[in-house]
N, C-alpha and C positions, 0 to 999 in steps of 0.2 A: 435399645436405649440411644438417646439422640448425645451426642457428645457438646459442648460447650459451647464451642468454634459453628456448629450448624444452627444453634439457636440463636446467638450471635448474628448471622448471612442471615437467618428467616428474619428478626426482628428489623435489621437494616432494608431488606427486601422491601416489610410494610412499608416504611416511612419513606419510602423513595430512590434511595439511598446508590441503587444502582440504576433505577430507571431516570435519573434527574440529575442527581450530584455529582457521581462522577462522570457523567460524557459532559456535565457541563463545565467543570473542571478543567478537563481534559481539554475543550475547545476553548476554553478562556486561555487555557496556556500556551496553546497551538498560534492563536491569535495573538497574543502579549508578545509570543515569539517572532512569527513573521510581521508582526510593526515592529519592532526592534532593530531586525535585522535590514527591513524595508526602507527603513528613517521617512514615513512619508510625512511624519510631524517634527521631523527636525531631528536636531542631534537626539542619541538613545538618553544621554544622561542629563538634560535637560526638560525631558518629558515624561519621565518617567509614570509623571499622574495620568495624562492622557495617554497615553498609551494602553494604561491597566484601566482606566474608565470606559475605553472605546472598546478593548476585548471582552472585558464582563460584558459589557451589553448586548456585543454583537453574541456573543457564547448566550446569555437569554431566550434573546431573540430566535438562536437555532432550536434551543432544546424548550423554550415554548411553545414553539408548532406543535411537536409528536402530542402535547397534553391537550394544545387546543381542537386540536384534528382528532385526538380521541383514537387514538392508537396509539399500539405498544411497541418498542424500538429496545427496549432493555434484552428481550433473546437473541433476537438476531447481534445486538454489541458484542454480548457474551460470547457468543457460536464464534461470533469474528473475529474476537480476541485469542479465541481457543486455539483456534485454527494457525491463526498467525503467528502464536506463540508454538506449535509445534513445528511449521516449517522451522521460524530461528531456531529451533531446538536442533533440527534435522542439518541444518544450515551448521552451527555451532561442531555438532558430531563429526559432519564433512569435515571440516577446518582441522577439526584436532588427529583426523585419521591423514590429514593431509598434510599436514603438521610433524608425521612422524617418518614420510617418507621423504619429503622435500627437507633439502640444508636447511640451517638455523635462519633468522631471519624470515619470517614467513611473507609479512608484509612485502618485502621487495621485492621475492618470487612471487607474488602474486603479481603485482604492478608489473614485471618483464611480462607473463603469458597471459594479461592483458592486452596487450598492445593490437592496434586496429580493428579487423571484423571479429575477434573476438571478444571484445567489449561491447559489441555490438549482440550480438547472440547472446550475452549474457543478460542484457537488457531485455533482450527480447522475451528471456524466459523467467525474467524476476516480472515482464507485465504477463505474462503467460500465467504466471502461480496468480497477482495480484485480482487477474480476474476471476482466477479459480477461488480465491477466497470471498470473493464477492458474489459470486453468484451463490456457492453452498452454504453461504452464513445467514441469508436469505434476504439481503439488503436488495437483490431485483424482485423479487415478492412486492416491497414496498413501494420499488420507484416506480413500478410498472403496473400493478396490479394484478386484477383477474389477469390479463394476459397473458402473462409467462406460466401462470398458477394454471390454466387452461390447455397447453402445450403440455404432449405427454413425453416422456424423459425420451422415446428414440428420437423425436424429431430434434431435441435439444442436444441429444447425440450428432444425430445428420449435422445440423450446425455446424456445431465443432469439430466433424471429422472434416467439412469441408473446408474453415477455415483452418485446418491444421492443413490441407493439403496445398493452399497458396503461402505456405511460408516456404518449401524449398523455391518455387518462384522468385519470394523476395530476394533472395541468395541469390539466387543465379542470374537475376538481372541487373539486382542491385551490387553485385561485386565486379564487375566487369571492367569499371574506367579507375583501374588501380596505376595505370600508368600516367603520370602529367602528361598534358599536351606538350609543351616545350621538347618533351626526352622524344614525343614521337614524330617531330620535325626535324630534330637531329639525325633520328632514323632513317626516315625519307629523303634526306640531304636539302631541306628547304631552308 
C-alpha cells in the first residue's frame, strides 16, 4: 500500500515539479544571491526589482534548455543532492565526534589547526569529494556524452589513480618556499 507522502512526490513528479521548479528555484535564488552580493546594478536595496527580474530570467533561461534539448536533468539533481547531503551528513557526524574530544569552543579550535598547508589540503579534498559528486550523480554523462558513457569503469579508475598519484607532488613542490626571502639573506649575511 502506497502511503500519502509517495502519492504526494508521484503527482508533483508529473507536473514537473522537480524536473522544473525546483532547480529553477534554486538558481533563481542562487542568482538573486550573487547580484546582491555582486551590486553590479548598484546598491542591493535600491534594486531590489532588477535584480529579482534579471535572476528569474537568467534561472529560465538555464532550466529551458534541459526541456528544449529534450533531456532529462531531474535524476541526476536528485543523485547529487543525495549524495551531497550525505557527505554533510558525514561531515556534521565528524564535527560532533570532534566536538567531544577537542575543549569547548569548537570553532576556534578549528580556525588554530587550520592555519597554512593545512587549509590547503583541506581544499584540496572538499574539491576531491566535489568532483566525486559530480561524476557519480551523472552530471558528466550529460556534459560530455557518449564519451565518458563509452569509457569502461577501469580506465576511469586508471584516471584517478593517476591523478591521485600527482597530488603528493603537489605537496612536495609546492611546499618548499615556506621561508621569506628577506629571512634567507639574513642567513647568508647579504
Amino acid at each position: 500500500m502506497v502511503d500519502i507522502f509517495a502519492q504526494v512526490i508521484f503527482a508533483l513528479e508529473e507536473l514537473g515539479f522537480f524536473n522544473f521548479f525546483l532547480p529553477f528555484l534554486l538558481t533563481s535564488a542562487i542568482f538573486y544571491g550573487l547580484l546582491r552580493k555582486s551590486r553590479v546594478f548598484g546598491e542591493e536595496q535600491k534594486n531590489i526589482a532588477v535584480n529579482a527580474v534579471v535572476a528569474l530570467v537568467a534561472a529560465l533561461m538555464v532550466w529551458g534548455y534541459p526541456i528544449i534539448a529534450g533531456f532529462d536533468i531531474q535524476s541526476e539533481l536528485s543523485r547529487f543532492f543525495t549524495h551531497a547531503m550525505f557527505v554533510t551528513i558525514t561531515l556534521l557526524v565528524g564535527l560532533l565526534l570532534t566536538s567531544m574530544i577537542l575543549p569547548a569552543d569548537l570553532p576556534k579550535q578549528i580556525q588554530s589547526l587550520l592555519k597554512g598547508s593545512t587549509a590547503g589540503a583541506i581544499l584540496i579534498v572538499g574539491v576531491i569529494v566535489a568532483v566525486v559528486l559530480f561524476i557519480t550523480s551523472g552530471f558528466l554523462k550529460l556534459i560530455f556524452g557518449p564519451l565518458i558513457v563509452n569509457l569502461s569503469p577501469n580506465v576511469l579508475y586508471t584516471i584517478g589513480g593517476i591523478l591521485l598519484l600527482f597530488l603528493p607532488l603537489l605537496f612536495i613542490f609546492g611546499g618548499g618556499g615556506s621561508e621569506k626571502p628577506a629571512e634567507k639573506k639574513k642567513e647568508e649575511g647579504v
